[in-house]
C-alpha positions in Angstrom: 55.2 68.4 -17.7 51.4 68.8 -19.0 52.1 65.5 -20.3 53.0 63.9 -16.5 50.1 65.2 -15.2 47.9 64.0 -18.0 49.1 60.5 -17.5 48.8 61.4 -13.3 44.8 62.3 -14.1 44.1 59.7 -16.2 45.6 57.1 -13.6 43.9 58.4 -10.7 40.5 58.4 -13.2 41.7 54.4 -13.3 42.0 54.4 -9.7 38.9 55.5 -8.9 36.7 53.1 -11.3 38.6 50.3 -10.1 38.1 51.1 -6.4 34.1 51.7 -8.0 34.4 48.3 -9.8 35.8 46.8 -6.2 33.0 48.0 -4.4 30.6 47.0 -6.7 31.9 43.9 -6.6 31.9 43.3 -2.7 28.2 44.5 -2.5 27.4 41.8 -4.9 29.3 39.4 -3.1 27.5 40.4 0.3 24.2 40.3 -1.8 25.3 36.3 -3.1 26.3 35.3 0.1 23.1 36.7 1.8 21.3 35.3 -0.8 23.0 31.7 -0.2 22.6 32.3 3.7 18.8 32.7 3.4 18.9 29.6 0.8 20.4 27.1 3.6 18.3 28.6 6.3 15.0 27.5 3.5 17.0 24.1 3.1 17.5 23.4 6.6 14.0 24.6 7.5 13.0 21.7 4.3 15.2 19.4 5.8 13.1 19.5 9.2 9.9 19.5 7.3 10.8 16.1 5.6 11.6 14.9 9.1 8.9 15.3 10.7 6.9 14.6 7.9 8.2 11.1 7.7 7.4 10.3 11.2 3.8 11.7 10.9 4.4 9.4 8.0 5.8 6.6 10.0 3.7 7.1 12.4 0.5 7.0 10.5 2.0 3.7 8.9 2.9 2.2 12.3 -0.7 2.6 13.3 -2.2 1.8 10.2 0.1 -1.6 10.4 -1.4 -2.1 13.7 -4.6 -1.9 12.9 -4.3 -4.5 10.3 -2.3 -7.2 12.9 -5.0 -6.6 15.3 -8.3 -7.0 12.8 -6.1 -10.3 11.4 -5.6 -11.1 15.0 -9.2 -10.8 15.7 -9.9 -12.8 12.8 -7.5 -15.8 14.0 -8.7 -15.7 17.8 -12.4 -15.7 16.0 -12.0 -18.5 13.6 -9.5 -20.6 15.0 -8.7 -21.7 18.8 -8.4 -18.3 20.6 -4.7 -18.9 22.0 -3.6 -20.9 18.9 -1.9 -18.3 16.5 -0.5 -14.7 16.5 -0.2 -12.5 13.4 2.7 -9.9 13.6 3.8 -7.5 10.8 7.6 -6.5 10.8 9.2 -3.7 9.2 13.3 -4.7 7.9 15.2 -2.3 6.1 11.6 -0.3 4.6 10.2 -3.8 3.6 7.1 -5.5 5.8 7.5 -8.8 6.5 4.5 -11.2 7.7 4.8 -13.8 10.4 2.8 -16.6 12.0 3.7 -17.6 15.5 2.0 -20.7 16.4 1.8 -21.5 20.0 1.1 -24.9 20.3 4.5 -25.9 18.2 6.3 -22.8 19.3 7.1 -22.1 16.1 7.4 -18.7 14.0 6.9 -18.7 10.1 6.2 -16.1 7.6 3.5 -15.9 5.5 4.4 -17.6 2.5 5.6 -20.8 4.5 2.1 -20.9 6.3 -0.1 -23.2 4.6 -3.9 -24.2 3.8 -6.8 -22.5 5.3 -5.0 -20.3 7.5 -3.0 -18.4 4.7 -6.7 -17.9 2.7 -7.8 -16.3 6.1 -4.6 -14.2 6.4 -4.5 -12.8 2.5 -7.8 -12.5 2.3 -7.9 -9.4 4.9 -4.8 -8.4 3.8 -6.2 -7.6 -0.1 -9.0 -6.1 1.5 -6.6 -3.6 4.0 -4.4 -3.1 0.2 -7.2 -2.6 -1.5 -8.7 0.5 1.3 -5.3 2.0 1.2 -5.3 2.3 -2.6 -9.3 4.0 -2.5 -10.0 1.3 -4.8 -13.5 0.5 -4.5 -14.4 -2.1 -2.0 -14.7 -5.3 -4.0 -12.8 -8.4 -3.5 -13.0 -11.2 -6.3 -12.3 -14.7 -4.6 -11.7 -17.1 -7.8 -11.9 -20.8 -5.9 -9.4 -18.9 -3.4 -11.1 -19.5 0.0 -11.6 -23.5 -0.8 -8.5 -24.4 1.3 -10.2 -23.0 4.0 -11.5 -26.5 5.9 -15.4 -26.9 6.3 -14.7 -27.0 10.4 -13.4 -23.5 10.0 -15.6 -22.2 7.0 -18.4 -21.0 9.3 -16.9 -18.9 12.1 -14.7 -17.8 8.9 -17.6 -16.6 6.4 -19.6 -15.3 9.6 -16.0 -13.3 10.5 -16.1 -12.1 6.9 -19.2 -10.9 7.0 -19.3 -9.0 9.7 -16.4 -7.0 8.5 -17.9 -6.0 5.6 -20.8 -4.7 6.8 -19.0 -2.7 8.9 -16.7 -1.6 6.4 -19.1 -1.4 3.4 -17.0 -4.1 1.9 -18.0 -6.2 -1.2 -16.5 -10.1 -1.9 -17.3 -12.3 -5.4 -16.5 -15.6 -4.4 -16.2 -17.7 -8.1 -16.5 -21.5 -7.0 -17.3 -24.7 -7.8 -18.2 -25.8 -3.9 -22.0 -25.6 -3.3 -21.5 -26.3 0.6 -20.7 -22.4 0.6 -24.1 -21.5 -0.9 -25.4 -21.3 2.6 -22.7 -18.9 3.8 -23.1 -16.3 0.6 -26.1 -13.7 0.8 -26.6 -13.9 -3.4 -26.2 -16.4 -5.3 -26.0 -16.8 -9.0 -25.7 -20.2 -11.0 -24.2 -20.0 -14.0 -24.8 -23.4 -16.3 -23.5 -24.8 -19.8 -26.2 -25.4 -21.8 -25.1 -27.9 -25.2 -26.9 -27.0 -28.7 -26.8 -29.0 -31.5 -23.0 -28.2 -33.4 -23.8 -27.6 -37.1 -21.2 -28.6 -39.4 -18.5 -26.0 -40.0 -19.3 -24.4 -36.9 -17.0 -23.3 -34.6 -16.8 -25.8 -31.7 -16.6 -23.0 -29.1 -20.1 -22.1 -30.8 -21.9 -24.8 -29.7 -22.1 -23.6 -25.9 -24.7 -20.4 -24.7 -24.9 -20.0 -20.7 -27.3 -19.6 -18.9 -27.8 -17.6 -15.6 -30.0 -18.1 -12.9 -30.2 -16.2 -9.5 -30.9 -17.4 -6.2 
């Protein structure tokens, strides 16, 4: 009998941690799924963040974009016949594509299908617009790039030019070979081979100094 209710103790004893153990258990499995509750509620709050973060994003892009159509625009109407050409920027599938629309032909092209003077025109502000957005500092170096722009153009284009960087604080090294653009650059410097004598065994690369000579 002592026995039976030795074995009766002890099994209740086992009841009662496990009905302990089970209530442990189901506060820590309220506590998770709290826990997990609280952590989508912080992801779905994220979630709307990153929304509307991308169209502040977008947003700020979409004007940015505009900005740079209409200065490019300007620059066209400016240089070229007013109603002649129109500059658009399209964004397709998170990539900006560049078009040309000219209005005489009827005739859209993008950018890389343009040619001559009006593509210089077109990358040239386009550098300079990369080359804000990166906070780079405001230098452009033009190596012979702005010679396919024709001399009936070259003026209103230069004076164009200019204007913009004064107003932006913007600096442009044009590297050519053209003196007929002398008189649209505000410094000029001339840059000449001058040949010495080549003493034998010399290098022939060491027969050329340079000389420099500001304007």
């Amino acid at each position: 009998m002592e026995k039976i209710l030795e074995k009766l103790t002890e099994a209740e004893n086992n009841y009662k941690s496990i009905l302990m153990l089970k209530e442990h258990c189901e506060l820590n499995l309220k506590s998770q799924k709290n826990q997990m509750e609280a952590i989508k509620q912080e992801l779905l709050i994220l979630d709307e963040a990153v929304i509307e973060l991308n169209k502040i994003i977008n947003d700020k892009n979409k004007k940015y974009l505009e900005k740079v159509q209409t200065t490019i625009n300007k620059a066209l109407s400016f240089i070229f016949d007013d109603s002649m050409y129109e500059f658009t920027i399209e964004m397709k599938d998170k990539e900006i594509e560049f078009y040309l629309f000219d209005r005489l032909k009827g005739i859209t092209k993008k950018l890389n299908k343009v040619g001559g003077g009006i593509r210089v025109v077109i990358s040239v502000f386009l550098q300079m617009f990369f080359i804000e957005t990166r906070s780079f500092r405001k230098i452009l170096f033009c190596d012979e790039s702005l010679y396919d722009v024709s001399e009936e153009y070259r003026e209103k284009f230069f004076t164009f030019l200019k204007k913009y960087c004064i107003q932006n604080d913007f600096r442009i090294v044009v590297i050519s070979h053209d003196p007929t653009i002398e008189k649209y650059i505000q410094n000029v410097l001339y840059v000449e081979p001058v040949m010495n004598t080549l003493k034998e065994g010399a290098d022939d690369n060491a027969n050329t100094n340079w000389e420099i000579e500001q304007n």
